[in-house]
Steps between C-alpha positions, in 0.01 A plus 500: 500500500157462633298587126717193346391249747122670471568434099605102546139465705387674250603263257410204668146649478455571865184709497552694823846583326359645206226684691802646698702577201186668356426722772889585517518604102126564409481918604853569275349259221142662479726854489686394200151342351314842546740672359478310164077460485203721512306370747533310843294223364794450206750563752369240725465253190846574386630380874304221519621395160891553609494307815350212321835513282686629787401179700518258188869641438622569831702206470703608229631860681853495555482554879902549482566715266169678400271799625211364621313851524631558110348133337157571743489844303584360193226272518212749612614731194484198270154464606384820462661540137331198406186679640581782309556350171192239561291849522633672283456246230098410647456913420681509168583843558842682572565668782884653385463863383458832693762831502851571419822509706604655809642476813281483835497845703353602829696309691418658755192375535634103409695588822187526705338197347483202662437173375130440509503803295767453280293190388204682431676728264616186350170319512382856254784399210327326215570105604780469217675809638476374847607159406827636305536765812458235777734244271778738415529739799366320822625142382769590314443303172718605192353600205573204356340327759190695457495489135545098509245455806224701332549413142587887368807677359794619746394833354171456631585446798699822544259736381224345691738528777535859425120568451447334776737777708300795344155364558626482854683830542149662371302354715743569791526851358080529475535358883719804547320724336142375729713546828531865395126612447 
């Protein structure tokens, strides 16, 4: 397959490789990194930050066996929970509370959405919400996962989770509600 033998120039630090293994995986990358920051600037920290692992541990991806897409995610997410947990500890603040629990509605209108502005319904969550959101339903983390990765309860993680699903539905349902006047 042509991405292996890209990978083993890669490896061997051919720079024209890894500028052509950047440009191949960079746009997907700097999706999954917006979808976990607040800003471009942190997203474009957070990618610059995982292809300096990416390129330092390239080496040890099971070219065989393993998901090459999966580890590169893996690896941006890392990055931007370590952001995350770097900022949130900098603000000494927490960012986990909001509303109760209930399903998302209008689906209609999710339906219509596209992604550009799914993301900017996302990008209105409260950063732990998103994070939990983004973690849990677009990566597919457990719980567990969550809990262990962001140093909270498993509990925690749900009800964010579910918080996170109202805050969205109501602002999808105030979007509905704007299309209508």
């Amino acid at each position: 397959m042509e991405i292996n033998k890209l990978i083993l120039r890669c490896i061997k630090q051919d720079r024209n490789s890894q500028k052509e293994f950047y440009m191949l995986t960079s746009d997907r990358l700097m999706n999954v990194s917006r979808r976990y920051t607040n800003s471009v600037e942190d997203a474009k920290d957070v990618l610059q930050n995982a292809y300096v692992k990416i390129f330092i541990n390239l080496k040890n991806c099971d070219l065989k066996n393993g998901n090459i897409d999966g580890w590169l995610s893996r690896i941006v997410v890392n990055e931007a929970l370590q952001l995350y947990r770097k900022k949130k500890k900098d603000n000494n603040r927490d960012i986990l509370y909001q509303k109760g629990l209930e399903e998302m509605s209008a689906p209609e209108i999710i339906a219509r959405l596209n992604a550009e502005d799914i993301l900017k319904l996302m990008k209105r969550l409260p950063e732990g919400y998103r994070m939990i959101f983004n973690m849990s339903v677009v990566e597919g983390f457990s719980h567990k996962e969550i809990s262990e990765q962001l140093g909270i309860g498993e509990s925690t993680s749900r009800s964010q989770l579910s918080r996170a699903k109202e805050l969205l539905r109501d602002i999808i349902n105030d979007q509905k509600k704007a299309e209508l006047c």
